[in-house]
C-alpha positions as CSV (number, residue, x, y, z in Angstrom):
1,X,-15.4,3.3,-1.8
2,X,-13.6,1.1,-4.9
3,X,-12.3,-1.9,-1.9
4,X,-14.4,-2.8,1.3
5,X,-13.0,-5.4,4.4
6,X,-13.9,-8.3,6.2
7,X,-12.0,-8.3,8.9
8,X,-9.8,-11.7,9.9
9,X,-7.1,-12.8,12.1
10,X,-5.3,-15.6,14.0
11,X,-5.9,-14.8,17.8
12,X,-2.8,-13.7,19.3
13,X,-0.5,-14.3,15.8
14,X,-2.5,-11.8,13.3
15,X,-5.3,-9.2,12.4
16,X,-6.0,-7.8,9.4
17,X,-8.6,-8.2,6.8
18,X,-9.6,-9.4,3.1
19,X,-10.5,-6.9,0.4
20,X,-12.9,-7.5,-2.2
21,X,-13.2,-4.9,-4.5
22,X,-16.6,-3.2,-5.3
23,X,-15.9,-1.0,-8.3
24,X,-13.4,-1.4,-10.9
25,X,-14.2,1.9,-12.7
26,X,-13.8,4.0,-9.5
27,X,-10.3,1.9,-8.6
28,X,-8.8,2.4,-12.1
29,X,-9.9,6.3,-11.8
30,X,-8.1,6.7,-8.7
31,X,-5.0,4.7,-10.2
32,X,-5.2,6.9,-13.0
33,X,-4.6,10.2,-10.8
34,X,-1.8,8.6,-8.4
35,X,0.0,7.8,-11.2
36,X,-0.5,11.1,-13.2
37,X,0.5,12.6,-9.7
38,X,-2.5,13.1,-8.0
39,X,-2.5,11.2,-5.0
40,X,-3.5,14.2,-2.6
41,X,-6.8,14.3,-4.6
42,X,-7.4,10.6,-4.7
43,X,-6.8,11.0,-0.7
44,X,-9.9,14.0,-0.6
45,X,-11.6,12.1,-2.2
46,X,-11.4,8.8,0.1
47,X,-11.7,10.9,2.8
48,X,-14.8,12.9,1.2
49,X,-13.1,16.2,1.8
50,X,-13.3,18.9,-1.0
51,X,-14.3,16.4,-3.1
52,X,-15.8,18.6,-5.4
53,X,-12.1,19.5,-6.7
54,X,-11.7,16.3,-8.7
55,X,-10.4,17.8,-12.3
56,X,-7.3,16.2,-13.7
57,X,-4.0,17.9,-14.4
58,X,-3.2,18.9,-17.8
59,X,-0.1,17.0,-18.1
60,X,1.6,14.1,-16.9
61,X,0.2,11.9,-19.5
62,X,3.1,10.3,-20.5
63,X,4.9,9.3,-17.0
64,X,1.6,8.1,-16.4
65,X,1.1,5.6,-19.0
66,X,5.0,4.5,-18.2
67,X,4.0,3.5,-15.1
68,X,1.0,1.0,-16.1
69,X,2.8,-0.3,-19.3
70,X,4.7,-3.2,-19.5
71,X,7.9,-2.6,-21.9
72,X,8.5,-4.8,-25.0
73,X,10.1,-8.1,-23.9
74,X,10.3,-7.5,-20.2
75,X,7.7,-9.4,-17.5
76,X,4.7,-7.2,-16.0
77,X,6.3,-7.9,-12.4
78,X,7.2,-4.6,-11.6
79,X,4.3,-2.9,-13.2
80,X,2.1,-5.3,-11.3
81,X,3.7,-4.6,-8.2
82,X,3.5,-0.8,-8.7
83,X,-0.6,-1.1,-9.3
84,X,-1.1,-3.4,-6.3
85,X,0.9,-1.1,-4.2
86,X,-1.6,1.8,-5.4
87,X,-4.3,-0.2,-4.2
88,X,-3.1,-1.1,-0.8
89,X,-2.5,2.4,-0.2
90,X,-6.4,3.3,-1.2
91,X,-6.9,0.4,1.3
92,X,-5.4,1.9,4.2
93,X,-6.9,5.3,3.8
94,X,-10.4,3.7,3.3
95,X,-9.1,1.6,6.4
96,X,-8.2,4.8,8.4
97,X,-9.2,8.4,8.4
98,X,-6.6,9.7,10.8
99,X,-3.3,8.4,9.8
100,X,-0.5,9.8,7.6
101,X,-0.4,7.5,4.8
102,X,2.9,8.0,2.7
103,X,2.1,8.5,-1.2
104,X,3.1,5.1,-3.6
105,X,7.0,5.9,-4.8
106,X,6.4,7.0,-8.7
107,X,9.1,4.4,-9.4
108,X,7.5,1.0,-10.4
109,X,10.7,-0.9,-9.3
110,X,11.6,1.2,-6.5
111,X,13.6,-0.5,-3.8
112,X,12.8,1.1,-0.4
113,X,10.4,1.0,2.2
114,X,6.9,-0.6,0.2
115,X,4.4,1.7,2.3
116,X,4.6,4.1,5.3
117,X,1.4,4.6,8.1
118,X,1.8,6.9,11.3
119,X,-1.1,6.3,13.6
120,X,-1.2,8.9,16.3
121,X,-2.6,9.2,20.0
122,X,-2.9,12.0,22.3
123,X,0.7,12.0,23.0
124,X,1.9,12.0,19.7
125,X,3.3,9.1,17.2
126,X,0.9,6.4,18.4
127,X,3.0,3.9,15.5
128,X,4.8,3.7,12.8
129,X,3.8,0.7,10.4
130,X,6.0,-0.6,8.2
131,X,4.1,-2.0,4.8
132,X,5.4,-4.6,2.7
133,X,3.1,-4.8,-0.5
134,X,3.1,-8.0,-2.9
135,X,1.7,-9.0,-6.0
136,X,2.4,-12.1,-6.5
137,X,1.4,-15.9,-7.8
138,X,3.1,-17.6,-5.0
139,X,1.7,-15.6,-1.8
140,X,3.1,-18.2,0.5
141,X,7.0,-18.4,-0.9
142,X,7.3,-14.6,-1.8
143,X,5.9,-13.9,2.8
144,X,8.6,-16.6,3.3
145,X,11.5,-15.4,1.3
146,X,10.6,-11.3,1.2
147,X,8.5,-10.1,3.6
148,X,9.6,-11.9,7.0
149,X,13.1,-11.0,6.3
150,X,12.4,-7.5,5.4
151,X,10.7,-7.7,8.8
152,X,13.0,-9.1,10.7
153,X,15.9,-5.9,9.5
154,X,13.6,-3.7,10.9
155,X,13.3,-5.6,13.9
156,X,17.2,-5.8,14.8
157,X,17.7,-2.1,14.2
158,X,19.5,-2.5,11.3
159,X,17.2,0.0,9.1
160,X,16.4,2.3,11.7
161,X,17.8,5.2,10.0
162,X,15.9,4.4,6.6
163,X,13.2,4.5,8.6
164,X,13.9,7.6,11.0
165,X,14.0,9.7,7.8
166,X,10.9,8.5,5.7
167,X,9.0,8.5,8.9
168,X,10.4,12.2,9.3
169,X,10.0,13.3,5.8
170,X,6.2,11.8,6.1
171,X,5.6,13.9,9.4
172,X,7.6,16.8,7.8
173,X,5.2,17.0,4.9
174,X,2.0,16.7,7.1
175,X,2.8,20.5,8.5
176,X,4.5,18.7,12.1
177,X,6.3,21.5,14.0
178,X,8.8,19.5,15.1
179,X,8.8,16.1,13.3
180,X,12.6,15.6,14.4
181,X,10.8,15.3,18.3
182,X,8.2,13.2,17.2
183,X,10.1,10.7,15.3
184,X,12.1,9.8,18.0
185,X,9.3,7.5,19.7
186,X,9.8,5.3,16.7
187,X,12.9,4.0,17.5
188,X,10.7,1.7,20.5
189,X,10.1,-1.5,19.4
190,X,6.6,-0.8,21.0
191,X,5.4,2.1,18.6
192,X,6.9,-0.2,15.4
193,X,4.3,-2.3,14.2
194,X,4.2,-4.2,10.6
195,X,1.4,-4.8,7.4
196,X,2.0,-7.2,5.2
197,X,-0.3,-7.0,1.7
198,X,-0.7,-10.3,-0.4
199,X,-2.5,-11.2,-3.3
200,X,-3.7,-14.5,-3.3
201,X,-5.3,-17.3,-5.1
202,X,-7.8,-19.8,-4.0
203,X,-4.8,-21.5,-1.9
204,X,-4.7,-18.8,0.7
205,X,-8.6,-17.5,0.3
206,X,-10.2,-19.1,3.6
207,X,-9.3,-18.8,6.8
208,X,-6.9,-22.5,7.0
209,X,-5.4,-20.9,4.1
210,X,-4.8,-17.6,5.4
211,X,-3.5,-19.2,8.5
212,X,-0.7,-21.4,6.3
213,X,0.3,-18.3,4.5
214,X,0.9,-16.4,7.4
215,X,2.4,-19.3,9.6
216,X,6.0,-18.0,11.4
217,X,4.6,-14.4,11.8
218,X,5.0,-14.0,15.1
219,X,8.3,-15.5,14.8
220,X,9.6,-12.7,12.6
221,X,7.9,-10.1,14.4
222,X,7.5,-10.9,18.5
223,X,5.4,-9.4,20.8
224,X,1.6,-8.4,21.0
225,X,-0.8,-9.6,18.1
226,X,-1.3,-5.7,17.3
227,X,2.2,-5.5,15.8
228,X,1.7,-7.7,12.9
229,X,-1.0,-6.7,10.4
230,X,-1.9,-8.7,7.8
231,X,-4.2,-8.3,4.4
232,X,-5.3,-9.6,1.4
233,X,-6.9,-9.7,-1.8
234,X,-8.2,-12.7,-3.8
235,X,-7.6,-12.7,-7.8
236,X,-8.1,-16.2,-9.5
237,X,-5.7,-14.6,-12.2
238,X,-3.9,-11.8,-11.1
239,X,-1.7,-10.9,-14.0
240,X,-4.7,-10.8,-16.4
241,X,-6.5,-9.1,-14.0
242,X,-4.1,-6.1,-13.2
243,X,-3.1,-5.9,-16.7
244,X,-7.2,-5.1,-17.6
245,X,-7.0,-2.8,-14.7
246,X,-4.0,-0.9,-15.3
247,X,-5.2,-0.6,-19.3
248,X,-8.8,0.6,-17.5
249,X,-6.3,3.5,-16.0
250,X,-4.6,4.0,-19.6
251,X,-8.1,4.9,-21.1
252,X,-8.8,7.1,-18.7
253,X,-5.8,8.7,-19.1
254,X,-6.0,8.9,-23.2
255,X,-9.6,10.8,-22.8
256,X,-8.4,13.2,-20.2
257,X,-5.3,14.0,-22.2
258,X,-7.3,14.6,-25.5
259,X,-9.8,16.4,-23.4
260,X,-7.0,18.9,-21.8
261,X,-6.5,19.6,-25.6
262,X,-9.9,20.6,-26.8
């Protein structure tokens, strides 16, 4: 696996985990494929399940390196944010086995729902986690002024319908007979739980740190600990760092494209 976990927490505020990743190579590969469209064989693969069908597409090169290049004269936010939310996705399928895990939107500045997990039980939809996803240089002003509020929406009701239908859609692709049924446990506060996915610097990187950047949590989202998830990745320089990554993914990309030719 490209990320492994150390699991953290604040008793009865947070759990989640810091990532540290192991291999570079194997993350930019997998970027590569999600953003060439392969994110069902980047999942096989996590999930060591006919991973033997690994060969790349034969086209797709060019939306591909759109989505890991920064345009002339704009800021890398939004590519940035796209790669991070890539990796947070490999993350909760490395994380999980079981759940349905909704593929990263193919639109780097994309304004809906960050990430999507179903957990199930015996009964059915066991939860439905809402993911907020951010790269950032200021972890503990972009929780305050993003995530808690997006949060909060969800909490009141007010997006219940954006999330009925991606929660639908997600079930709907898995092969659920009746996802319409199943989607209705979703709309108990009980089965909603949250994620929130933050790279940090060496501010937020120990656990006083990680308990100031995550301070007002259980504000924003009330009841037990296991509704409020929270993860995150250390990178001294992140913008640097993402940008050698996502031009790792771009190489990759060039060979199999000239490759697909020959």
């Amino acid at each position: 696996m490209p990320i492994s976990f150390i699991p953290t927490g604040e008793k009865d505020c947070w759990f989640g985990s810091t990532w540290m990743i192991e291999d570079e190579d194997v993350l930019a590969d997998m970027i590569a494929r999600v953003a060439i469209g392969q994110s069902r064989t980047v999942e096989r693969i996590l999930h060591a399940t006919d991973a033997s069908l690994v060969e790349y597409p034969t086209g797709g090169f060019v939306g591909a390196r759109s989505l890991l290049a920064v345009e002339e004269g704009q800021d890398s936010y939004h590519r940035d944010g796209w790669v991070f939310q890539v990796i947070s996705w490999i993350a909760a399928h490395s994380q999980d086995d079981d759940a349905l895990i909704r593929a990263p939107q193919m639109i780097k500045a994309d304004k809906g729902l960050d990430g999507l997990i179903v957990e199930f039980n015996d009964d059915g939809v066991a939860q439905a986690i809402i993911c907020e996803e951010k790269a950032t240089e200021n972890a503990r002003q972009k929780v305050q002024s993003a995530v808690w509020p997006e949060f909060m929406d969800f909490e009141t009701g007010a997006r219940d319908n954006e999330l009925v239908a991606s929660v639908t859609a997600l079930l709907a692709q898995s092969g659920d007979l009746d996802p319409d049924r199943a989607v209705a446990d979703i709309l108990w506060q009980d089965t909603r739980a949250y994620r929130v996915a933050v790279t940090v610097d060496g501010t937020h990187r120990d656990d006083v740190g990680r308990k100031s950047l995550f301070k007002g949590y259980e504000v924003a989202v009330s009841g037990d600990v296991t509704r409020r998830r929270a993860e995150t990745l250390f990178l001294d320089d992140m913008r640097s760092w993402v940008d050698l990554l996502a031009m790792k993914a771009v190489a990759i990309i060039d060979v199999v494209e000239r490759t697909s030719h020959v």
